[in-house]
SEBALO-319626 format. One record per residue (C-alpha): chain; x, y, z; residue number from 1. Coordinates in steps of 0.1 Angstrom, whole numbers, padded with zeros to 4 digits. Layout:
(pt "A"; (X; Y; Z); NUM)
...
! end
This chain:
(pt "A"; (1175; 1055; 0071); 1)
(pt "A"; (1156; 1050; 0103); 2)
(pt "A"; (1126; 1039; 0083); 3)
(pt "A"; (1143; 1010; 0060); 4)
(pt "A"; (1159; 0996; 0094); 5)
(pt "A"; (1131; 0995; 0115); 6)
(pt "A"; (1116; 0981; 0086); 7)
(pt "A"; (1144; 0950; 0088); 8)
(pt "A"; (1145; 0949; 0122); 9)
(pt "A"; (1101; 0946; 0132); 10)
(pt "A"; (1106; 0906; 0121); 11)
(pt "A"; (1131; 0899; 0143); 12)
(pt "A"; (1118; 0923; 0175); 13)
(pt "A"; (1084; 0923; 0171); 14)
(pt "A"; (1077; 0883; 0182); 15)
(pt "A"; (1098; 0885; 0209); 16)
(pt "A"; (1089; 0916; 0227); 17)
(pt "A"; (1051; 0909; 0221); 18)
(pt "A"; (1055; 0879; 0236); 19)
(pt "A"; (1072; 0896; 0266); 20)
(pt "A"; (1047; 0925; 0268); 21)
(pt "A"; (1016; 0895; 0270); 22)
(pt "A"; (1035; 0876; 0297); 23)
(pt "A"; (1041; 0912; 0317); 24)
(pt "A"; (1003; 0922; 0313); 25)
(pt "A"; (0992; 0884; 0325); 26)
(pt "A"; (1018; 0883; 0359); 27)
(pt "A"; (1036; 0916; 0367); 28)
(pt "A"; (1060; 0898; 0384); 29)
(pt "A"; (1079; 0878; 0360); 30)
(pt "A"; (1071; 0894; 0328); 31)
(pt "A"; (1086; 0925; 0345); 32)
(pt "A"; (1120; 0907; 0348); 33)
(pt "A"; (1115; 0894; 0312); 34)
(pt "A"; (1112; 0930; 0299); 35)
(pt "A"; (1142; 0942; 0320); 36)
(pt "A"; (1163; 0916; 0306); 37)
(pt "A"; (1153; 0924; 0270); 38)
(pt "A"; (1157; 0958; 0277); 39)
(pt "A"; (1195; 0954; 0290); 40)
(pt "A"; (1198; 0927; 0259); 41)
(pt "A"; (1188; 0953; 0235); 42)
(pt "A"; (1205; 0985; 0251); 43)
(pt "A"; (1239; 0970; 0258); 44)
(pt "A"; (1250; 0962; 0223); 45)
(pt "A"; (1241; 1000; 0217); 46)
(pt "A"; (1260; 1014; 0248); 47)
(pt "A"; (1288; 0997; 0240); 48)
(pt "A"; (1292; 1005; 0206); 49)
(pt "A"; (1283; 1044; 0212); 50)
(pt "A"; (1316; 1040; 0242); 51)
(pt "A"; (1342; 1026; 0219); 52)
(pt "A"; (1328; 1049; 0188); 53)
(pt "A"; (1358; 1072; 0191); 54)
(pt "A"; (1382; 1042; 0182); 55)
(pt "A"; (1361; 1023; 0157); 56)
(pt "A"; (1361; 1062; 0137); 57)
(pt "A"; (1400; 1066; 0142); 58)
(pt "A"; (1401; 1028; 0126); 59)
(pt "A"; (1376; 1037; 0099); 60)
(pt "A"; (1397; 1067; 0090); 61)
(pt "A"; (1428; 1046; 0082); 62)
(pt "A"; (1404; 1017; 0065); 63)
(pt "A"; (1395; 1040; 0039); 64)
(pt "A"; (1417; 1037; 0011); 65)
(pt "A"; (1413; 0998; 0017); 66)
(pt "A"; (1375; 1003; 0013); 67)
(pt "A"; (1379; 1022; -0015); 68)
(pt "A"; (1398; 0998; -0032); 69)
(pt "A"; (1373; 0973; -0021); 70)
(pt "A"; (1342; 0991; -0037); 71)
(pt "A"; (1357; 0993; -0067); 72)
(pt "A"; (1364; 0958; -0067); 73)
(pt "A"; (1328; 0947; -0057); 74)
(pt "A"; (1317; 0971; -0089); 75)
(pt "A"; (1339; 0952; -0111); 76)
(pt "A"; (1328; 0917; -0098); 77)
(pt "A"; (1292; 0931; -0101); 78)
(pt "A"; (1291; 0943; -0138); 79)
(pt "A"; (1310; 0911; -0149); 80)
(pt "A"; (1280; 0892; -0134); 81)
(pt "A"; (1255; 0912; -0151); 82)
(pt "A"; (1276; 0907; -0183); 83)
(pt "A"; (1278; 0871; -0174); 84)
(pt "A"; (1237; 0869; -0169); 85)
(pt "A"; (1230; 0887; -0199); 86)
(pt "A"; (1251; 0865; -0220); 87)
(pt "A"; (1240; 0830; -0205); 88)
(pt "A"; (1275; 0823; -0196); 89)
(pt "A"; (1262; 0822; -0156); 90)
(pt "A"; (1252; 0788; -0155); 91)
(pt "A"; (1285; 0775; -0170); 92)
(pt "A"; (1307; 0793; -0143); 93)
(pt "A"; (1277; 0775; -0119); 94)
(pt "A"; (1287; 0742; -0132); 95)
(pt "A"; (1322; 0747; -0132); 96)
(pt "A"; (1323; 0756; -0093); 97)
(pt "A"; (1301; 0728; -0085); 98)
(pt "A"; (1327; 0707; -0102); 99)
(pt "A"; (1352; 0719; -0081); 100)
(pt "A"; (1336; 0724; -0050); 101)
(pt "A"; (1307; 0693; -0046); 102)
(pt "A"; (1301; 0709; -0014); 103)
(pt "A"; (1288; 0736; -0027); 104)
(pt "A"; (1257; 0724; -0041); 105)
(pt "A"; (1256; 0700; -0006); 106)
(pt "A"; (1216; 0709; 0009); 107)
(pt "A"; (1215; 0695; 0039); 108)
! end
């Protein structure tokens, strides 16, 4: 698991915090208060949620049956799309929506 999001997550990070590190090895002084700001930036969100993870579990625990319910509703939504691709009946809904909604197909 710590793989596939560190995987995600080098795009985002990895542009940012080289471009910190080469300002911090060129002037110590203000790269150094780059990097401690990206460090607090990055560490915070963490901090924060380990704190309040004792509330967000005693939510989760009574979310349960709603996510259940929620799952099974995403499978059903997902195999009447497959069934919907396989029979070229897709594009039709497509058409239908845009019909509805113009804003929808709206690229801006």
């Amino acid at each position: 698991m710590g793989l596939a999001f560190a995987f995600g997550w080098t795009p985002c990070i990895g542009p940012v915090l080289g471009s910190i590190l080469t300002v911090t090895a060129v002037s110590a002084g203000s790269g150094t208060i780059l990097l401690a700001a990206y460090g607090l930036g990055l560490g915070i969100p963490f901090l924060a949620v380990a704190l309040a993870f004792g509330s967000i579990a005693a939510y989760l625990k009574r979310a349960r049956y709603a996510g259940h319910i929620l799952n099974m509703v995403a499978g059903c939504v997902m195999i009447a799309m497959g069934l919907l691709m396989m029979t070229g009946r897709l594009t039709l809904i497509a058409f239908w929506l845009l019909e509805r909604f113009p804003g929808l197909g709206y690229i801006g």
